[in-house]
C-alpha positions in Angstrom: 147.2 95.2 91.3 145.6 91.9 89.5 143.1 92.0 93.1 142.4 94.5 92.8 141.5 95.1 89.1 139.6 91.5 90.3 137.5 93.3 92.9 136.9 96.1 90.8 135.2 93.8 88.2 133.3 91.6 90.4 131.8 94.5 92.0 130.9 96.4 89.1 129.2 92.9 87.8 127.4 92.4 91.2 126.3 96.3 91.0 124.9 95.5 86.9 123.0 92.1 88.9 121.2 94.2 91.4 120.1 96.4 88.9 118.7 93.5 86.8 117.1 92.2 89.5 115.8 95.4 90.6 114.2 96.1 87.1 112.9 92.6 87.1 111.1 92.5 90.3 109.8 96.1 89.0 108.2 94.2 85.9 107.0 91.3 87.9 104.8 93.9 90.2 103.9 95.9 87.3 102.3 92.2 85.8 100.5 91.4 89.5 99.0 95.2 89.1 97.5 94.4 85.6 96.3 91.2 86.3 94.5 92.4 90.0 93.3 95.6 87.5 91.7 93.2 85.5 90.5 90.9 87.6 89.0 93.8 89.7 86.8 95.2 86.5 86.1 91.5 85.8 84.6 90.9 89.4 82.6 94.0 89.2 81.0 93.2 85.8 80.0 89.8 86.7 78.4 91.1 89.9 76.4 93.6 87.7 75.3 90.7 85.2 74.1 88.7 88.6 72.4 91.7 90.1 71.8 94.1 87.3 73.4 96.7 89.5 77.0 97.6 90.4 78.4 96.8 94.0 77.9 100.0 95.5 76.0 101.0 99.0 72.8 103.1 99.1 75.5 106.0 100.4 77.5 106.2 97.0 74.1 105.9 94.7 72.4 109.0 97.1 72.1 112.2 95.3 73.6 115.0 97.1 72.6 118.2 97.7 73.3 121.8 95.7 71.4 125.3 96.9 68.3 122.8 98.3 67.6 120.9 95.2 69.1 117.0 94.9 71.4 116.7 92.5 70.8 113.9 89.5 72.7 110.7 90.9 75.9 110.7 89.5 79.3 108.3 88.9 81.0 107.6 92.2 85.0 107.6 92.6 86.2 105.0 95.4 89.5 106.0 96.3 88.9 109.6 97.6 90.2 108.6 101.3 92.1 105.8 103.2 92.0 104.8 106.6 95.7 104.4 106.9 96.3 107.9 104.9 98.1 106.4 101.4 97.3 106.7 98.5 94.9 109.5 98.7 93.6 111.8 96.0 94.4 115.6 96.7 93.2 118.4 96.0 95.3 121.7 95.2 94.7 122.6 98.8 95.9 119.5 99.8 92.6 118.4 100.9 90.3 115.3 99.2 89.1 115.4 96.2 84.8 115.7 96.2 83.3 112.6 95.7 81.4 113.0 92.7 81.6 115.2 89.7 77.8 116.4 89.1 75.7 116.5 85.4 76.0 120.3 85.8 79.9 120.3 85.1 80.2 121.5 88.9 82.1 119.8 91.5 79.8 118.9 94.4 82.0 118.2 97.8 80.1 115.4 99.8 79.7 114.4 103.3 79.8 111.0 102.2 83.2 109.6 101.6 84.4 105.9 100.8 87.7 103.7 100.0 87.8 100.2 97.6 86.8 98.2 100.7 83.3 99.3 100.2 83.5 97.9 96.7 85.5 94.6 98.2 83.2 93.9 100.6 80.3 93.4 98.6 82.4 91.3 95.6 84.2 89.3 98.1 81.2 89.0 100.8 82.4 90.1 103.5 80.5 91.4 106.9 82.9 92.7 109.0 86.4 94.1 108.9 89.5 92.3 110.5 90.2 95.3 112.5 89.9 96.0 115.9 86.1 95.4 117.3 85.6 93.5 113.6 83.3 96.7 112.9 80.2 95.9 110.4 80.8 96.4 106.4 77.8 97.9 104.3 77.4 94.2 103.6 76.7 93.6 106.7 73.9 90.6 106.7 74.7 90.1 102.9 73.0 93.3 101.6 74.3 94.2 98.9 75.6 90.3 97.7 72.3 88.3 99.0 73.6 85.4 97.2 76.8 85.1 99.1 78.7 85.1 95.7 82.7 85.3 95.9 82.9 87.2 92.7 86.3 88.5 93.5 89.4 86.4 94.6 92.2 88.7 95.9 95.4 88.0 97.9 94.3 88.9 101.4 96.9 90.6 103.6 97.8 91.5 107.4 97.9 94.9 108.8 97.0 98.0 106.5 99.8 98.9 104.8 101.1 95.9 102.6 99.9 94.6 99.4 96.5 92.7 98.8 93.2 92.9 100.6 94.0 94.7 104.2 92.5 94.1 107.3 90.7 97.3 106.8 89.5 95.7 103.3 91.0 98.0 101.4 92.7 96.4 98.0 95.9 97.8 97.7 98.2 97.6 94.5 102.2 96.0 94.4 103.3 99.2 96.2 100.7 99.1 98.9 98.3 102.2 97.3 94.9 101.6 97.3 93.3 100.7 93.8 90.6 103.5 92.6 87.4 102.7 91.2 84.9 105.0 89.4 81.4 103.1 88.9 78.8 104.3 86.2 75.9 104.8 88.8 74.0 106.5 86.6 74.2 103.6 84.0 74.6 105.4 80.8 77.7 103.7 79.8 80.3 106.1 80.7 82.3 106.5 83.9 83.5 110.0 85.1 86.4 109.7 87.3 87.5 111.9 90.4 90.5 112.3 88.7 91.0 111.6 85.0 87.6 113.4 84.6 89.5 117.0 85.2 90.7 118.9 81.9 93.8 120.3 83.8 94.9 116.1 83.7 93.6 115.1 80.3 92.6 117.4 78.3 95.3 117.3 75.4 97.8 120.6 75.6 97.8 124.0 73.3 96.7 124.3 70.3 94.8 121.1 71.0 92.9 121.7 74.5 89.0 121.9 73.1 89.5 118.6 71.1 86.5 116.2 71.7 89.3 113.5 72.5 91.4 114.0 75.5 94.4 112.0 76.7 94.4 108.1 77.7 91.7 107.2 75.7 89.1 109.2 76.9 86.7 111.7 75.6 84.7 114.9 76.1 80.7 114.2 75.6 78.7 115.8 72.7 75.5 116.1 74.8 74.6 118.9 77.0 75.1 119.2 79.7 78.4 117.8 79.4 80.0 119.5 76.4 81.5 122.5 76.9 82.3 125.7 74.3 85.9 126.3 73.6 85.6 129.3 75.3 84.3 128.2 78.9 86.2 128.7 82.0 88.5 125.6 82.5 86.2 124.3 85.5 83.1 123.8 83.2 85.3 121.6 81.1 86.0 119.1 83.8 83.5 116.1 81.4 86.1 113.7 80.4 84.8 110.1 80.4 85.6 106.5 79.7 83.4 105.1 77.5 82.9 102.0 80.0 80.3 100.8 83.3 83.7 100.8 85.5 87.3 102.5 85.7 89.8 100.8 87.9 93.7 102.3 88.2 96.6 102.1 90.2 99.4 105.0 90.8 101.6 103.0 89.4 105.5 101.8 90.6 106.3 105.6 91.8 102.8 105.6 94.1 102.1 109.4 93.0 99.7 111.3 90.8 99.8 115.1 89.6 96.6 117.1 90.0 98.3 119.6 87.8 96.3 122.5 88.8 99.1 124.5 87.1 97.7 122.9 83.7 101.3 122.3 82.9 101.6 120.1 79.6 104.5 117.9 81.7 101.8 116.9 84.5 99.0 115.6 82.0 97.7 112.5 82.2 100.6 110.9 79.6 103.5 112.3 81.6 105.4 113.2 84.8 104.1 111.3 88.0 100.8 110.0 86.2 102.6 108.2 82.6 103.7 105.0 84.9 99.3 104.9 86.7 98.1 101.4 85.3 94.8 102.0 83.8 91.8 99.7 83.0 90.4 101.2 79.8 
């Protein structure tokens, strides 16, 4: 009886240690994820002071097209596919989210589509890729970094599914997700993300929805055309922005975000799947 009361205690004391552990190893990768955050927005401001542009490819700063007429250029989200298929923003129709949300309030699908490792490339210098055939970046011949500046030092990684910088160049967080990064292309000091951008995800719940501040620090324009009337349909109220040149986030420890196209108050930007998504601003 004295064994086993023994055993009984040992294991419930080995069972408390593996949750410890567990929790701590949880917290360590939550510190890497803030640190790479930071050292990501870091990189991409000190490439704009050197070039007095952000690291983007002539792609990403094209306008796109709406009934014939170009559309004004626009904020850019990186993170809207991945080569390997994780950590993908979805639609509600499962599909990927459009690339750019337009000066009209309208969302404007694009043929063009990019990933971080765009973004990596030009901060870290890179011509090629380290997959198969070593394809060309958009860097290719130092384009977009002409001074072969390093202006990003990231952890580089094998394969395409582990943390770090993959051999597909895209910078993936502690739980091997791919960071996202919005860029102010537009350069009026305020980023609009592919994601955060939508009021379904922060704009505050009833009796608060129209307020001019949304969740997570961000905020709903007083210029046209990017304020809306408190009574416009939902989709022309899609103008939440970071005051800031560049938005970086991760998905966080649970590798998910809600698109909450239900407008649910428990899928907002504060809670369910997206409360644990490290942020930058």
């Amino acid at each position: 009886m004295e064994v086993l009361v023994v055993t009984g205690i040992v294991g419930t004391l080995g069972g408390l240690a593996l949750v410890g552990v567990s929790k701590a190893n949880q917290g360590s990768k939550e510190t890497v994820a803030k640190q790479e955050v930071r050292g990501l927005v870091e990189a991409i401001l000190s490439y704009e002071e050197t070039y007095g542009r952000l690291p983007a490819s002539k792609q990403a700063n094209t306008p796109s097209f709406c009934g014939g007429s170009p559309l004004p250029p626009r904020d850019y989200t990186f993170g809207t596919v991945a080569q390997d298929g994780r950590g993908t923003l979805k639609g509600p129709n499962g599909s990927p989210l459009p690339s750019v949300i337009s000066q009209t309030t309208a969302l404007q699908p694009l043929d063009y589509q990019a990933n971080n490792s765009e973004v990596i490339s030009i901060l870290m210098d890179l011509e090629n890729y380290r997959t198969s055939g070593n394809p060309q970046t958009v860097n290719w011949g130092h384009r977009y970094n002409p001074k072969g500046i390093k202006f990003l030092d990231a952890k580089e990684s094998s394969g395409v599914q582990s943390p770090g910088v993959g051999d597909d160049l895209v910078y993936r967080d502690p739980w091997a997700n791919p960071y996202i990064v919005t860029l102010d292309l537009d350069h009026n000091n305020r980023s609009w993300d592919n994601f955060y951008a939508f009021a379904h995800v922060t704009e505050k719940p009833a009796p608060d929805e129209d307020s001019q501040n949304g969740l997570v620090g961000l905020k709903r324009p007083n210029d046209a055309p990017y304020s809306a009337p408190a009574t416009a349909h939902p989709s022309d109220r899609h103008n939440f922005v970071a005051k800031e040149s560049v938005m970086v986030w991760s998905f966080g420890p649970d590798g998910m975000v809600d698109f909450n196209v239900s407008n649910s108050a428990n899928g907002k930007a504060n809670r369910g799947k997206n409360k644990d998504n490290l942020l930058s601003w």
